[in-house]
FIGU-297999 format. One line per field, with one value per residue (C-alpha): residue number from 1; residue in one letter; x, y, z. Coordinates in Angstrom, 1 decimal, always signed. Example, Ala and Ser with C-alpha at 12.3 -4.5 7.8 and 13.67 -1.06 7.14 Angstrom:
2
seq	c(1_2)
type	c(A_S)
xx	c(+12.3_+13.7)
yy	c(-4.5_-1.1)
zz	c(+7.8_+7.1)
//
This chain:
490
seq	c(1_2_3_4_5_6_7_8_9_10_11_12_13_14_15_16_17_18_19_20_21_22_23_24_25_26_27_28_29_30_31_32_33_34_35_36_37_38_39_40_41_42_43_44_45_46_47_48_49_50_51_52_53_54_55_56_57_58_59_60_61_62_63_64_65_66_67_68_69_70_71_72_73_74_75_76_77_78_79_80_81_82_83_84_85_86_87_88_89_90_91_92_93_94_95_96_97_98_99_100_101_102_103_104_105_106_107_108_109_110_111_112_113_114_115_116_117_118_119_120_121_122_123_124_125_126_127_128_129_130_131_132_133_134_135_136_137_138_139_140_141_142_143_144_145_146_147_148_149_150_151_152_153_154_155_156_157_158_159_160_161_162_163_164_165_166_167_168_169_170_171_172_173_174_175_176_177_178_179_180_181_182_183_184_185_186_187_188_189_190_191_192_193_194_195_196_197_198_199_200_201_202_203_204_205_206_207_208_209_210_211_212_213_214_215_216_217_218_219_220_221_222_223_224_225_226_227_228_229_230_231_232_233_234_235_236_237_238_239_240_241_242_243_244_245_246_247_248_249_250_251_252_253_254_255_256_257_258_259_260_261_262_263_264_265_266_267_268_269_270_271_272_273_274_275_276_277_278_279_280_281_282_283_284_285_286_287_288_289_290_291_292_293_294_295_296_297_298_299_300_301_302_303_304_305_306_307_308_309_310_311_312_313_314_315_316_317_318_319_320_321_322_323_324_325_326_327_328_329_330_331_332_333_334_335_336_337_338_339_340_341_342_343_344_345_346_347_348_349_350_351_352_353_354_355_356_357_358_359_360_361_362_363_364_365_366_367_368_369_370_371_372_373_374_375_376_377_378_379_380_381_382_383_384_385_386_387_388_389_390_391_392_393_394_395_396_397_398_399_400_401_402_403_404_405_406_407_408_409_410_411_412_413_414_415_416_417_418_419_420_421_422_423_424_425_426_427_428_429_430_431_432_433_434_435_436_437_438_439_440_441_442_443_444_445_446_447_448_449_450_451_452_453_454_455_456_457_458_459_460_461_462_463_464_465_466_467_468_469_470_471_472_473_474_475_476_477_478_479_480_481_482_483_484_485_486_487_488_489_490)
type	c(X_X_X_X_X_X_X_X_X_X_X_X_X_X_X_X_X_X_X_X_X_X_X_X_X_X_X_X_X_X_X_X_X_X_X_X_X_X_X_X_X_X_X_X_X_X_X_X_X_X_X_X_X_X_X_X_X_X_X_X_X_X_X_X_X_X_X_X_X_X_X_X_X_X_X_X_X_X_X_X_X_X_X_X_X_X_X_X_X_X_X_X_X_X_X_X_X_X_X_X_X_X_X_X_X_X_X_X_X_X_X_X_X_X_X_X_X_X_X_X_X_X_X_X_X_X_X_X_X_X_X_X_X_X_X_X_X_X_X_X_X_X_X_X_X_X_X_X_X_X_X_X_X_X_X_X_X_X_X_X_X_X_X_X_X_X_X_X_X_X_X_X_X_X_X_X_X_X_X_X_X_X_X_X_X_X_X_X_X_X_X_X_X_X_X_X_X_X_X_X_X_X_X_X_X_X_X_X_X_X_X_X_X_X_X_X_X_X_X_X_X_X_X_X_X_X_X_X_X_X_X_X_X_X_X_X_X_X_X_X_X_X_X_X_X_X_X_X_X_X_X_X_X_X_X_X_X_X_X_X_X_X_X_X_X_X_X_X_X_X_X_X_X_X_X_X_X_X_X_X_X_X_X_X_X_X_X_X_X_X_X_X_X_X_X_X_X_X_X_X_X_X_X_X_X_X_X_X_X_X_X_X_X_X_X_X_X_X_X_X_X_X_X_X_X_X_X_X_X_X_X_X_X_X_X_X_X_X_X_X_X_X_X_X_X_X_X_X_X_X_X_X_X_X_X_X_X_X_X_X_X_X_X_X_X_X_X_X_X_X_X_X_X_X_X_X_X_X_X_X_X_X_X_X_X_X_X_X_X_X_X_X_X_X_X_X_X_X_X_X_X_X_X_X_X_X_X_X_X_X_X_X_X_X_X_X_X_X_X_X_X_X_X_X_X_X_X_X_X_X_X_X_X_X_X_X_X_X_X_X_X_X_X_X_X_X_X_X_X_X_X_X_X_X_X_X_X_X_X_X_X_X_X_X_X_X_X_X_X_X_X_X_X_X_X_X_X_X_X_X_X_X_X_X_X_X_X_X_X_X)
xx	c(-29.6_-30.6_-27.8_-28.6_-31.8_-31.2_-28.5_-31.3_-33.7_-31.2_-30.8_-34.3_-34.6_-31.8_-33.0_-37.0_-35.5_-33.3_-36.1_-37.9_-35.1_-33.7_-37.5_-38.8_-41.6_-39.1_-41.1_-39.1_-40.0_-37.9_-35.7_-31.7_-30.4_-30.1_-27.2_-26.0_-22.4_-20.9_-18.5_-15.3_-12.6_-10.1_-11.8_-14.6_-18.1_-18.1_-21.4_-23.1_-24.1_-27.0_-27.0_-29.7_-30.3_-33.3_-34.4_-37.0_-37.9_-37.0_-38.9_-39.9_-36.5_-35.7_-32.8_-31.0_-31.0_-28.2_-29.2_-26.0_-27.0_-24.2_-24.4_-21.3_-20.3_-16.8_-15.7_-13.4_-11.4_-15.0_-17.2_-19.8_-19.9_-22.7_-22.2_-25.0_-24.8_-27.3_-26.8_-29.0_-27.7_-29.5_-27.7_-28.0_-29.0_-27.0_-23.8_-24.2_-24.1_-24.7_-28.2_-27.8_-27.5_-28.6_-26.7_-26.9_-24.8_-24.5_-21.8_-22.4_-25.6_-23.9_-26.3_-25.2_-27.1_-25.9_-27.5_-26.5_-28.2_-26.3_-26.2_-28.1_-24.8_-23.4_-20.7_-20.8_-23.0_-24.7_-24.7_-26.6_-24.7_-26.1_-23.5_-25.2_-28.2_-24.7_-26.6_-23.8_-24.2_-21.1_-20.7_-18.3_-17.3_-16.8_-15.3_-17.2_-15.7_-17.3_-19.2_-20.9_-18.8_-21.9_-22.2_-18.6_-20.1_-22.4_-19.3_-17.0_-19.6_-20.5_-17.1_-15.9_-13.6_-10.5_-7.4_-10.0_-8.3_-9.6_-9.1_-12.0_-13.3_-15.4_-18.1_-17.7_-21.1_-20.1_-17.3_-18.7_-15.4_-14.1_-11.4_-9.3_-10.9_-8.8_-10.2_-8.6_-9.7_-8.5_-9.4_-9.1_-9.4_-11.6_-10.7_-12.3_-13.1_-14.6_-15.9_-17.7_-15.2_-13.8_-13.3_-10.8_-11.0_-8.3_-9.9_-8.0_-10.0_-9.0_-5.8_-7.3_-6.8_-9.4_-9.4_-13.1_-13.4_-16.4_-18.7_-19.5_-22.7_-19.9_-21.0_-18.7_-18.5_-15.8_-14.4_-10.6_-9.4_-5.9_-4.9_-7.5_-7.6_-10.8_-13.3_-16.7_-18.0_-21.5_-24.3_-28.5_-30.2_-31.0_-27.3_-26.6_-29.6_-27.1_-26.0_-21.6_-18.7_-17.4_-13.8_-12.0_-10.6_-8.6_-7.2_-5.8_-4.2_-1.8_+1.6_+4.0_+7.7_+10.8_+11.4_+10.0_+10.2_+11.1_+10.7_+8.6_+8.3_+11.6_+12.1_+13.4_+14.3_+13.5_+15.5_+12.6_+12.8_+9.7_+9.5_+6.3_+5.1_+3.0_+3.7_+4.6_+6.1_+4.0_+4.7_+5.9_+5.5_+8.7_+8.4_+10.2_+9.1_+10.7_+12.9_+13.6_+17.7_+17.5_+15.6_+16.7_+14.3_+10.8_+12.5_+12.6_+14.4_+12.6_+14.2_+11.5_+12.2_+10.0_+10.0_+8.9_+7.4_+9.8_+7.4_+9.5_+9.1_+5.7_+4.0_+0.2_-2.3_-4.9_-2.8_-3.7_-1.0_-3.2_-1.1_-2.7_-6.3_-6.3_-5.8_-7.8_-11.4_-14.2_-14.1_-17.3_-16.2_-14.8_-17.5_-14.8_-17.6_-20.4_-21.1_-20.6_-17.3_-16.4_-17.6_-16.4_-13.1_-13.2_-14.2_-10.8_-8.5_-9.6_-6.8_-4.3_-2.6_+0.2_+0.0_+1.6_-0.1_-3.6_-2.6_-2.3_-4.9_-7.5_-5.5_-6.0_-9.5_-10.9_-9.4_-11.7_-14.5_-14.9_-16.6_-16.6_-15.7_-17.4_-15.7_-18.9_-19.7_-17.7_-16.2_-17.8_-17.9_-16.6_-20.3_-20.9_-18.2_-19.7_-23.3_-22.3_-19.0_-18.0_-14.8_-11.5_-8.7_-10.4_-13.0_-10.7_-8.2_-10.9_-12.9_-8.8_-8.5_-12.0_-11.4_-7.8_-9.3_-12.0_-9.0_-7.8_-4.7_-3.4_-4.0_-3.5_-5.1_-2.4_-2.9_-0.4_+0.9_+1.9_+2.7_+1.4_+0.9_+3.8_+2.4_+1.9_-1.9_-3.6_-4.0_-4.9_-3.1_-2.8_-0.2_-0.6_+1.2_+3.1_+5.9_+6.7_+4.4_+4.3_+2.3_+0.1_-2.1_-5.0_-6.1_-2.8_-2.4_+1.2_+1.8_+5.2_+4.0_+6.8_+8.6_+6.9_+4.3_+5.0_+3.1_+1.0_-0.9_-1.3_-4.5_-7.9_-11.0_-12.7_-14.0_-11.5_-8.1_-9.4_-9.9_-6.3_-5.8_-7.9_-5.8_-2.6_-3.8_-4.7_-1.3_-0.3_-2.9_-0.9_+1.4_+4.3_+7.0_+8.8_+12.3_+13.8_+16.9_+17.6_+16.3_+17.8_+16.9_+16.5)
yy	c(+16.9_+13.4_+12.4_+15.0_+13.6_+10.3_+11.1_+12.7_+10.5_+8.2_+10.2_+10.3_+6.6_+6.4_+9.2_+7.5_+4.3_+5.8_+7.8_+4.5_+3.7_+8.0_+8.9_+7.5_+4.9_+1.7_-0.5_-1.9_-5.9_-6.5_-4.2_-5.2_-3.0_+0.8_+2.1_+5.7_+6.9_+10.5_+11.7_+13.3_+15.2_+16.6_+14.6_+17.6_+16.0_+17.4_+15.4_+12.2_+9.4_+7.2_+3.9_+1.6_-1.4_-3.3_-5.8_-4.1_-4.9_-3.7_-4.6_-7.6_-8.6_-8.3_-6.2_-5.2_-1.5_+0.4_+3.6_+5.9_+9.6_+12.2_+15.8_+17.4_+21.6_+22.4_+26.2_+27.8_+30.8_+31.5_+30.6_+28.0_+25.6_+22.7_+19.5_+17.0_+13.6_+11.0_+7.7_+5.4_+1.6_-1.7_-4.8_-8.3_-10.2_-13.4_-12.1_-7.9_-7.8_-4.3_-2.6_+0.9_+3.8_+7.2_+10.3_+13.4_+16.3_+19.8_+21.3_+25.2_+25.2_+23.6_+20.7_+17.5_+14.8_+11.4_+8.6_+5.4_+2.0_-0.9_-2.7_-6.1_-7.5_-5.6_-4.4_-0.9_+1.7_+4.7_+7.7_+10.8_+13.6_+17.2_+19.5_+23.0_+22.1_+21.4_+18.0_+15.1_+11.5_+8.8_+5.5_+3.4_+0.3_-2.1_-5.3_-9.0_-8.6_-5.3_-4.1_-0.5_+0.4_+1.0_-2.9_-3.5_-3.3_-6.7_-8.1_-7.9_-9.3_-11.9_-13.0_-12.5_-14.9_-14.3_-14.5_-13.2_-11.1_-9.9_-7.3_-6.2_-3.4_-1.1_+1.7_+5.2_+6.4_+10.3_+10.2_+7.7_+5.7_+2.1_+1.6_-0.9_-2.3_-4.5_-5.9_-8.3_-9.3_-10.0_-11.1_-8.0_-7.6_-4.8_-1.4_+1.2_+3.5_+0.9_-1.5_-4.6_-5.0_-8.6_-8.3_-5.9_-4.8_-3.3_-1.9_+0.4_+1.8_+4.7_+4.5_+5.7_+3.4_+2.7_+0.6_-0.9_-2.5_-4.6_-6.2_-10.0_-9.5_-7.8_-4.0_-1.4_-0.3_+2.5_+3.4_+5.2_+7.1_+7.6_+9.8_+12.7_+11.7_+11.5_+8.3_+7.4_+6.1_+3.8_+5.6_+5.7_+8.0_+10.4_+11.0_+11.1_+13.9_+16.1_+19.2_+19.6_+21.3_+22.6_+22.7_+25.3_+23.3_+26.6_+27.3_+23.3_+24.0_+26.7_+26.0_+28.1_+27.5_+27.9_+31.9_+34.4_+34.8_+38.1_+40.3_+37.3_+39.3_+39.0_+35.5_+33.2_+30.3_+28.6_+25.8_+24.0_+21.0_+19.5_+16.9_+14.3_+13.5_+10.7_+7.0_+6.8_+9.5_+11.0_+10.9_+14.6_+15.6_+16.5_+17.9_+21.2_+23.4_+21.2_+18.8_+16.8_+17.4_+15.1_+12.2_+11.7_+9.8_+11.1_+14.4_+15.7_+18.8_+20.7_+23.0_+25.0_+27.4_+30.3_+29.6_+32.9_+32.0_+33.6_+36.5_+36.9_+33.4_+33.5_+30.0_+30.2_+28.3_+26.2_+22.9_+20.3_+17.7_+14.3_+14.0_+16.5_+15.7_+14.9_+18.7_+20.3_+18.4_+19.7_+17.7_+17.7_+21.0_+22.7_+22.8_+24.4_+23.8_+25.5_+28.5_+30.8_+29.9_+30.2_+33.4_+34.8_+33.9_+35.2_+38.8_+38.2_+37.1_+39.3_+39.1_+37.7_+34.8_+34.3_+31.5_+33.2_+36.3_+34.8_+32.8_+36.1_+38.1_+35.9_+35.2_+38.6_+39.4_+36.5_+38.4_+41.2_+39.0_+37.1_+39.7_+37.9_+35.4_+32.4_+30.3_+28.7_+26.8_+24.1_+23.1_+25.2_+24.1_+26.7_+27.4_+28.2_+30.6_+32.4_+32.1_+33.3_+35.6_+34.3_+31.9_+31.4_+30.2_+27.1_+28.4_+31.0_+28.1_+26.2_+28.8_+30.3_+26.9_+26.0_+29.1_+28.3_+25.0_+26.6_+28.3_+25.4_+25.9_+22.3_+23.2_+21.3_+22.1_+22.4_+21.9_+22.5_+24.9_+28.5_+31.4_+34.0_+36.5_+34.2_+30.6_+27.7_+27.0_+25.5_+27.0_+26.4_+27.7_+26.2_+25.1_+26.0_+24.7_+26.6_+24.3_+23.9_+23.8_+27.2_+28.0_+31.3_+32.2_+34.2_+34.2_+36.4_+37.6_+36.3_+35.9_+33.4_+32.2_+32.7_+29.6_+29.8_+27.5_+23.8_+21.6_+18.6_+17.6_+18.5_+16.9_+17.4_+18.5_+14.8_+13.5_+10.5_+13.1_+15.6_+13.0_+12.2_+15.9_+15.6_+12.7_+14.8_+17.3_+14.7_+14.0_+17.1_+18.2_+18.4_+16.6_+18.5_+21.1_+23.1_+24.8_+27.3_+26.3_+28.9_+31.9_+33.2_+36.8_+38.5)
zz	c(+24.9_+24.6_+26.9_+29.2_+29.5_+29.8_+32.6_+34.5_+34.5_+35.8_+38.6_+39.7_+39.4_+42.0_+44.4_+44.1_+45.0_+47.7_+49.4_+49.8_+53.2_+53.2_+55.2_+58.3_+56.6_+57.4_+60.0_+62.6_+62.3_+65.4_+67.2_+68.1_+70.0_+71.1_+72.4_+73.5_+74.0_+75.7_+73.3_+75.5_+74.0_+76.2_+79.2_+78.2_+77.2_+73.5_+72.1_+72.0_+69.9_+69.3_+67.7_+66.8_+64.9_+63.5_+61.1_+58.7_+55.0_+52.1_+48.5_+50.6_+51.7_+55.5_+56.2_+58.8_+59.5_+61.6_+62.5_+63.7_+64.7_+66.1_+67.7_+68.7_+69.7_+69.5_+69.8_+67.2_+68.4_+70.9_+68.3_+68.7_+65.9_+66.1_+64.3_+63.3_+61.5_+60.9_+59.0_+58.1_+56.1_+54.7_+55.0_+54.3_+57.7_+56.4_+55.2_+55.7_+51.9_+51.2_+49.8_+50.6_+52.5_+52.9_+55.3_+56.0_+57.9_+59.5_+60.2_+61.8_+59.4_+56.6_+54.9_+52.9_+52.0_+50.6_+49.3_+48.0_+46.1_+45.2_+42.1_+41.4_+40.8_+43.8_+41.8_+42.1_+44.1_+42.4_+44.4_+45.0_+46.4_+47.6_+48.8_+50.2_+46.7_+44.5_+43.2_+41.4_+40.9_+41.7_+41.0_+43.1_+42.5_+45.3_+46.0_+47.0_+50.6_+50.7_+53.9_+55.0_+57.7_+60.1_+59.6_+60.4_+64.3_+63.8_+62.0_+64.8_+67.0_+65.0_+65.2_+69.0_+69.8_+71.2_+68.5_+65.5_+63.0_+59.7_+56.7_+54.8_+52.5_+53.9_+52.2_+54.1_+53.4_+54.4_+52.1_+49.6_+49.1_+49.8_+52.0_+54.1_+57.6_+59.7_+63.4_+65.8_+69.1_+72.4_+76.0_+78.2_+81.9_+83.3_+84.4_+86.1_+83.2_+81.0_+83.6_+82.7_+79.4_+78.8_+75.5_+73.6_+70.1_+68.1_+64.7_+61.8_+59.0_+56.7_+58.7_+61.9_+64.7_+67.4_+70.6_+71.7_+75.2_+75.0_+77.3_+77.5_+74.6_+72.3_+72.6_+73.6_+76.9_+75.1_+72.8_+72.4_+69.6_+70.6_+67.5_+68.8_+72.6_+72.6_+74.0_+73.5_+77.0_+76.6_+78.9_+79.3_+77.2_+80.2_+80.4_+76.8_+77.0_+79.6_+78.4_+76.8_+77.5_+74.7_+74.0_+71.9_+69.2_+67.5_+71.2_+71.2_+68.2_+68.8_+69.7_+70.9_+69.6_+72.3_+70.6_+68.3_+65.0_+63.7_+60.3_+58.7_+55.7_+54.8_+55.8_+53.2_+55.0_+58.2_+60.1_+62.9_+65.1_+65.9_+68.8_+69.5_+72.7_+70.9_+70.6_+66.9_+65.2_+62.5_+58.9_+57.2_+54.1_+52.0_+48.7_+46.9_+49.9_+53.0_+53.7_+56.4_+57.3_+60.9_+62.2_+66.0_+68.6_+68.8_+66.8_+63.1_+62.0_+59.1_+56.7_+54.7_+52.3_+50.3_+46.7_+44.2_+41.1_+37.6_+37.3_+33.9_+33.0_+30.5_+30.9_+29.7_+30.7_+30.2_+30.7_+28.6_+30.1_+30.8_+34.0_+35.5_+34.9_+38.8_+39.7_+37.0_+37.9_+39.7_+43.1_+45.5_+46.8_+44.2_+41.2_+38.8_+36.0_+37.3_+35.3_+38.6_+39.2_+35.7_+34.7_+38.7_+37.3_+33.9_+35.4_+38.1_+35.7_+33.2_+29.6_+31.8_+30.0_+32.4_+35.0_+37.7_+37.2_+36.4_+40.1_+41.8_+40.3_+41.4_+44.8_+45.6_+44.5_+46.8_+49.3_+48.3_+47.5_+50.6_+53.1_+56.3_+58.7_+59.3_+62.4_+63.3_+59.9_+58.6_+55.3_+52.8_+49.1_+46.3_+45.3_+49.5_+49.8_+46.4_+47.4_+51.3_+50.4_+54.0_+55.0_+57.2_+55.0_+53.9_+52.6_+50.6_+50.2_+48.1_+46.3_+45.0_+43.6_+41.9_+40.3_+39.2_+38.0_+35.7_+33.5_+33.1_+36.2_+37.9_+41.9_+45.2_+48.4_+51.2_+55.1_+57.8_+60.3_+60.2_+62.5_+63.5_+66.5_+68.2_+67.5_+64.7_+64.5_+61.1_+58.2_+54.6_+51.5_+48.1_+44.9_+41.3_+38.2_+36.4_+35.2_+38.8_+41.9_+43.4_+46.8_+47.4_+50.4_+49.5_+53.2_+54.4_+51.1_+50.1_+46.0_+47.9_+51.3_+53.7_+55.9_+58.6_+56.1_+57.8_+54.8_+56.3_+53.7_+49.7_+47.5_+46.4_+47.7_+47.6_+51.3_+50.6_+50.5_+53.1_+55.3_+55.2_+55.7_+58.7_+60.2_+59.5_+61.6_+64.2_+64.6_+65.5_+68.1_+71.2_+70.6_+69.2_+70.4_+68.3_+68.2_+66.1_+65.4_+62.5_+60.3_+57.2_+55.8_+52.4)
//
């Protein structure tokens, strides 16, 4: 108890001192700069941005203070789903040496909340995180070079000379991890769409590439995200105010393969060639479920097979192995301690002590317990979809695995393609351990997900992993045709 208290107090000493810079009481000394961008996906304006940037004080330092604040609508299958973000850091005016940050997000109704303070040492950052009132602490540590990466903007200006390259670590204040930045500039001659732009800017950061055209005072004029083809154009605020046109992200999804695929039930294994009208060919997973038989050109050839667990094959559960520690934690969305969850899967499992079993017990009961749809929210947390009983297959992919996790069952989170009513579109499933990684699909209710599963991306329901998730998908989004080139039956 003494811990526990101790632990808690710490945690209100970080969230006092964070709510100093989280509100609106930081006086602008002397503003920088305000900028506002139309956000176009599609060639369909989709949202818009606002950026500002001040010095201010804080504890009787000056700072400089980078406001970033995002709206977005997408549709989802005809759904209206409304995004929000709003990000507020501290910096060092001198060398951007980070003080802190605080965020916060909504997706479809969805609320988190973030907050970070550096240490005096500013080796580490403790963190404050609030997923849908889900309330954990975090401490990161950072490296010297380390930047937020709403700073990494005055760093690139600060250095704008033609030939500049650099690599840095940056903090991702939504997903509260450190990761590689690289820039490197260029003189660029003006085009119609971004006129005005001398200066070109090539930056990478969590592996996602993006391509600034900047004026003569360094700020972009727009910005190009090639991997989602989408661009942010610089505009007045009476523009930025215009209404969007939302585009059905589910709809861009879907992708019709060259022939049908019959009697999926009783498909066992599945021969696909997928071909990329991208630049770079993306990476594809291989693991026991596919395997990549043919690289030609711009084309890969897939063989996926299903994979049954050995129903007669006791293994009991809970693991104890060390090397799985990864896949038996609770992650920020799937709280596999919280006395809910535990005692939700304690009532599914029931005396079950087979792995397998225990897998497809409680695959089949979220399918009961999850009452509804909900296309217009985003990412729900394992504690959401039990508070809300509503989801798509993420949200049945995630509360299937916290719920796996709390007995003490190794899972992964999978993302990729599957098909159905005559097309791939994404879906989410998900692995267990049972001496051998075996898929299930509590969505579409399959104890052996069939072949027509193409895996993207396998991990962990931590920001940092799903991001990578989200940049797998990325890849995809028009961008790929696929063949059937064969089917084999049971």
């Amino acid at each position: 108890m003494k811990i526990l208290r101790v632990f808690t107090m710490f945690a209100i000493l970080i969230v006092f001192s964070l709510s100093l810079f989280a509100e609106e009481a930081l006086k602008k000394e002397k503003q920088i700069s305000e900028e506002y961008y139309d956000l176009f996906f599609d060639k369909n304006k989709v949202g818009k941005v606002r950026l500002e940037s001040y010095i201010s004080k804080f504890k009787g330092v000056e700072v400089y203070v980078i406001e970033e604040e995002m709206n977005a609508v997408f549709l989802r299958g005809g759904t209206e789903m409304k995004t929000y973000s709003k990000s507020r850091t501290l910096s060092g005016i001198r060398d951007l040496v980070p003080i802190g940050y605080w965020y916060e997000a909504s997706e479809g109704g969805v609320k988190r909340t973030i907050m970070g303070l550096v240490s005096k040492d500013i080796r580490s950052i403790d963190i404050s995180i609030d997923i849908g009132g889900a309330k954990t602490t975090k401490k990161l540590k950072i490296q010297p070079d380390a930047i937020f990466s709403n700073a990494f903007e005055f760093f690139i200006r600060r250095n704008l000379t033609k030939g500049f390259s650099k690599k840095l670590h940056l903090i991702m204040e939504a997903a509260s991890d450190l990761v590689e930045g690289f820039t490197q500039i260029e003189k660029f001659e003006p085009i119609e769409l971004c006129p005005n732009s001398v200066y070109k800017t090539t930056t990478i950061v969590a592996g996602i590439k993006n391509v600034e055209l900047r004026d003569a005072s360094g700020w972009p004029v727009c910005v190009i995200l090639p991997t989602m083809n989408a661009i942010f154009l610089r505009v007045d605020k009476k523009r930025a105010d215009e209404g969007f046109t939302p585009v059905d992200i589910f709809e861009q999804s879907l992708v019709k393969p060259d022939k049908p695929i019959k009697s999926i039930n009783r498909l066992e294994k599945l021969t696909v060639k997928l071909t990329f009208s991208s630049i770079e060919v993306p990476p594809i997973l291989e693991d026991e479920y596919q395997k990549i038989v043919k690289k030609e050109g711009k084309s890969i050839t897939l063989e996926i097979k299903r994979i049954r667990p050995d129903i007669d094959k006791k293994v009991t559960f809970p693991v104890k192995n060390e090397k799985f520690k990864k896949y038996i934690e609770p992650t920020r969305y799937e709280q596999s301690t919280s006395e809910q969850i535990m005692e939700l899967a304690q009532t599914f499992v029931g005396d079950e002590t087979d792995t397998a079993e225990a897998a497809i017990r409680v695959s089949n009961q979220v399918g009961g317990f999850i009452k509804g749809a909900s296309l217009s929210k985003g990412y729900l947390s394992s504690l959401e979809v039990y508070e809300q009983k509503v989801g798509d297959c993420t949200e049945y992919s995630v509360l299937t695995s916290a719920l796996l996790k709390s007995l003490g069952i190794p899972t992964r989170l999978v993302m990729g393609l599957v098909y159905v009513d005559g097309k791939f579109g994404f879906h989410s499933w998900l692995d267990y351990w049972a001496e051998g990684w075996y898929s299930i699909d509590p969505t579409l209710n399959e104890e052996a997900p069939n072949p027509t599963h193409i895996r993207l991306w396998t991990g962990i329901g931590e920001p940092s992993e799903l991001r990578e998730a989200s940049t797998s998908a990325l890849n995809f989004l028009n961008k790929v045709r696929i063949e059937i080139l064969n089917a084999e039956y049971k």
